[in-house]
N, C-alpha and C positions, 0 to 999 in steps of 0.2 A: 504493500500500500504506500510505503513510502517514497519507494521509487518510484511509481506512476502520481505521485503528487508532486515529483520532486520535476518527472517530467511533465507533465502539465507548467508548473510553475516558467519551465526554459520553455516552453510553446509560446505561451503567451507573452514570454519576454520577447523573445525572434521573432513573433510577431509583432508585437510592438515597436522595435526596434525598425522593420521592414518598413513599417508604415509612416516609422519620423524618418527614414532615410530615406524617402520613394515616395516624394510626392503625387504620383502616379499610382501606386496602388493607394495612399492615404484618400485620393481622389474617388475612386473603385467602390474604395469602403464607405467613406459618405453618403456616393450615388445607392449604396446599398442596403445602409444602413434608412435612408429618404424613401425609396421602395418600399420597405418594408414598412415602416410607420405607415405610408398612404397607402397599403394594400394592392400594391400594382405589380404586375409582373411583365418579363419582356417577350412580346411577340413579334414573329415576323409574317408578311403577307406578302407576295409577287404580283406586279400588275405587269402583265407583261413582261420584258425582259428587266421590272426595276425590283430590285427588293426594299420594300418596307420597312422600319422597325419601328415598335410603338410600344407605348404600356399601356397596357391594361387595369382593370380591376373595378370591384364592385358588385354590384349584379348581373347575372347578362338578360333579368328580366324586368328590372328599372329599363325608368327612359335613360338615353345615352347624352352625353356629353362629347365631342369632340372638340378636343382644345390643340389650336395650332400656333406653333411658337412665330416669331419676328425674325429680324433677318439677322444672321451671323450668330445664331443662337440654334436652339435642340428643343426635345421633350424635357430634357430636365429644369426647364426653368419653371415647370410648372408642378413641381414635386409638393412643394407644402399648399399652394393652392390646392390641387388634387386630393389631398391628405383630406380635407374637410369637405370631401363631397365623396367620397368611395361608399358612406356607409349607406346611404341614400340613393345613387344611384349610378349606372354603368359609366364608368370612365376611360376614357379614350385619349389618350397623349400621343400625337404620331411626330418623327423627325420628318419631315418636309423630304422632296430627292433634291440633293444635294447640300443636306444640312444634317447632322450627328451622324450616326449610322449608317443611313440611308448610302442607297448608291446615288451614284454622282452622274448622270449621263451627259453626255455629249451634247446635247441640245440646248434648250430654250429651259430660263427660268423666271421669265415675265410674268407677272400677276393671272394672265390669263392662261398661262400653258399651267400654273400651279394649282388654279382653279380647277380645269378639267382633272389632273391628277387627284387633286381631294376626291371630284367628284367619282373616279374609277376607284379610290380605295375606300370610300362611304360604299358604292357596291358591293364592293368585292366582299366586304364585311357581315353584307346584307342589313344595314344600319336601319331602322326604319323611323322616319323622320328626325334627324337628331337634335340635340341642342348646337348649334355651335359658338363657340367662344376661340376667338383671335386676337393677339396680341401685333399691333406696330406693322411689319406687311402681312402677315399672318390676319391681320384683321383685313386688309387690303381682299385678301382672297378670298377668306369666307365672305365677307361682303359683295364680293362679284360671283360668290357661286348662291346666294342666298338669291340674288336679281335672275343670275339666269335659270334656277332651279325654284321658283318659287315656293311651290308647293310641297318640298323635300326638305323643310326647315320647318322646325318647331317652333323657336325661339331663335335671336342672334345675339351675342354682343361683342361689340367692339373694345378696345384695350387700348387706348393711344393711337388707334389706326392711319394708315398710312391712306393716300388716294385722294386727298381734301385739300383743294386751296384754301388757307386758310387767309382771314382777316389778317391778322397780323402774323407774322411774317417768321418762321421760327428760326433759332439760332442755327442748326442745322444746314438750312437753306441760302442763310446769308452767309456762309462758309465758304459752301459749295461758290455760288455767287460770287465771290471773291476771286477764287481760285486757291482755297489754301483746302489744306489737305482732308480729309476725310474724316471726321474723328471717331466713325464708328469701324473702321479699318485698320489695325492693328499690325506695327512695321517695326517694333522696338518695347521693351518693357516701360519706357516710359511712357509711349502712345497705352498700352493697355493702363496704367492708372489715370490718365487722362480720360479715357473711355467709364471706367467707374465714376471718375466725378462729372462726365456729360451725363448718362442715364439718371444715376441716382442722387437726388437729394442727401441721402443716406446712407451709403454705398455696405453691402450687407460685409460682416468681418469675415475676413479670409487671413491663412497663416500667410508667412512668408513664402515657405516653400508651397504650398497649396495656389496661391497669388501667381508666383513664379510658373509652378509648371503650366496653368490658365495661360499665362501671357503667352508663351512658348506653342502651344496648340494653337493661338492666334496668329499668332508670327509665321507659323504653317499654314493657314487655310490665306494671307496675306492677296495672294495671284487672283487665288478660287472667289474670296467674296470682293477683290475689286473687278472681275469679271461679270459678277452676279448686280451687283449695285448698279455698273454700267447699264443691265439688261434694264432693271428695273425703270431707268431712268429714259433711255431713249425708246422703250416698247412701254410707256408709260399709259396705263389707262384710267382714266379720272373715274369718280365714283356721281360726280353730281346729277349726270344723266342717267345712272343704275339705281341711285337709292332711291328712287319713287316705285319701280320693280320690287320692292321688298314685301313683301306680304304678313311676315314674321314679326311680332311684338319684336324690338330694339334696345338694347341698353347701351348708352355710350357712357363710356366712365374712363375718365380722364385724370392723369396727375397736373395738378394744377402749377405745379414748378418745370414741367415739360421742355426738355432745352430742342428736341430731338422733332419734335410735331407739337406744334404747338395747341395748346385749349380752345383757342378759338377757333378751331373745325366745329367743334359743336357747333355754332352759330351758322354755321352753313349746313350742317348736316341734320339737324333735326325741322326744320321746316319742309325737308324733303320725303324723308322718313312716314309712314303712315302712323304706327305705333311705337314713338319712341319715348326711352326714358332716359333721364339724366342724371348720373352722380361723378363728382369733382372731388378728390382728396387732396386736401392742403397739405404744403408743405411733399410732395409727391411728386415723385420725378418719370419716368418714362414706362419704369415695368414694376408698377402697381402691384401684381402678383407676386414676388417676388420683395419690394420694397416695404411693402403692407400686405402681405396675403391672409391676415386673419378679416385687417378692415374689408378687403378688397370683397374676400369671399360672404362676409355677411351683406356687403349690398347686391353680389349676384344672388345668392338667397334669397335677398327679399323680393329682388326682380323675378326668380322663378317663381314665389308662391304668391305674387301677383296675378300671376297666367292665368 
């Protein structure tokens, strides 16, 4: 007995030890440890020649939720938001094609080739009307497939969405405008702390090393989402003439400190809208879910048992 205590005791060390040396698996184990609390597991689906990957969890006899992340981001941004809706009902987090996971094709990743893609893997799924929930482009898309698929939508809501001229004029854009560099495009460890304090108000704690190896996986995908942003920008499709197409009660909810899109889409976008509703968190920066996911998911709650 002692020697199976004594080894236990060196397991836990070696792995402990593994996990402050290897920001990379300390990573792993987060992502796994987040899983776990929200009840999600990881699936894959094939649409054609792309593979999938998503989590899951909950019921598969609730209604469903499909929540789609923004751009240069994954399913995991949606882990502790997720957490607070598994018990209640089917939840669905997919990586985008060519964002976490997923595979990366050769093609088109304009708002409208993303859109059709949802739309083959909400099939493929056999989804039956779902909720859906988009964060930043991720909202961009479900909002164009909620227009073109009217009657395949439950419910919608938007997350800071992309797609909206806005009134006033976001930081972001006057960047761009300028000609100075991107700041959601990460080329160096200091653009990635730059990047926390563009999104968040509040930027969530991360280690050193945890921080580090983040920036590094940025500094990789570098090429791939200045490719993708370019897409976004010159295959660009506006939302003002889609969102009267929406037939799906609405929630747009917005961080009101938003450097990234600015607040004042709402002001464009809910007069267009049939059934829309509005909630604003102060002091809130770009990804709500993630910056506030306890606030965040108590007003999509209350917007669902509105329904």
């Amino acid at each position: 007995m002692k020697k199976v205590l004594i080894a236990f005791v060196l397991l836990l060390t070696a792995t402990a030890a593994t996990l402050y040396l290897s920001p990379a698996a300390l990573m792993t184990g987060v992502q796994w440890v987040e899983r776990q609390r929200a009840g999600l597991s990881v699936n894959q689906v094939m649409l054609d020649d792309l593979a999938i990957r998503y989590y899951e969890g909950g019921s598969a006899k609730a209604e469903t939720l499909v929540l789609v992340h923004g751009f240069g981001t994954n399913k995991d941004n949606w882990l502790r938001f997720a957490a607070l809706f598994t018990e209640r009902y089917h939840v669905i987090a997919l990586d985008l094609p060519g964002f976490g996971d997923s595979d990366r094709p050769a093609g088109s990743y304009d708002v409208g080739t993303q859109a059709e893609r949802l739309a083959s893997f909400i099939k493929a799924l056999e989804l039956d009307k779902p909720h859906l929930v988009g964060s930043s482009m991720g909202g961009h898309i479900v909002a164009l497939y909620a227009a073109r698929y009217p009657d395949q939508v439950r419910s919608l809501a938007l997350f800071d969405n992309a797609g909206v001229r806005s009134p006033r004029q976001s930081e972001l854009l006057a960047l761009l405008e300028q000609g100075k560099p991107n700041p959601l495009v990460v080329k160096s460890a200091a653009d990635y702390d730059r990047l926390l304090d563009f999104v968040f108000v509040t930027p969530p704690p991360l280690t050193t090393g945890l921080k580090a190896y983040l920036a590094e996986q940025s500094i990789a995908n570098e090429a791939h989402y200045d490719l993708v942003f370019q897409q976004l920008m010159q295959r660009y499709i506006p939302l003002e003439p889609e969102l009267p197409k929406i037939k799906a009660p609405t929630l747009l909810l917005w961080g009101e400190r938003d450097r990234v899109l600015d607040v004042s889409s709402i002001e464009v976008m809910k007069p267009l809208l049939q059934r829309p509703s509005v909630a604003i968190l102060e002091n809130c920066g770009h990804a709500p879910m993630i910056e506030r996911p306890e606030e965040t998911a108590r007003h999509y709650q209350a917007f669902l048992d509105s329904l």
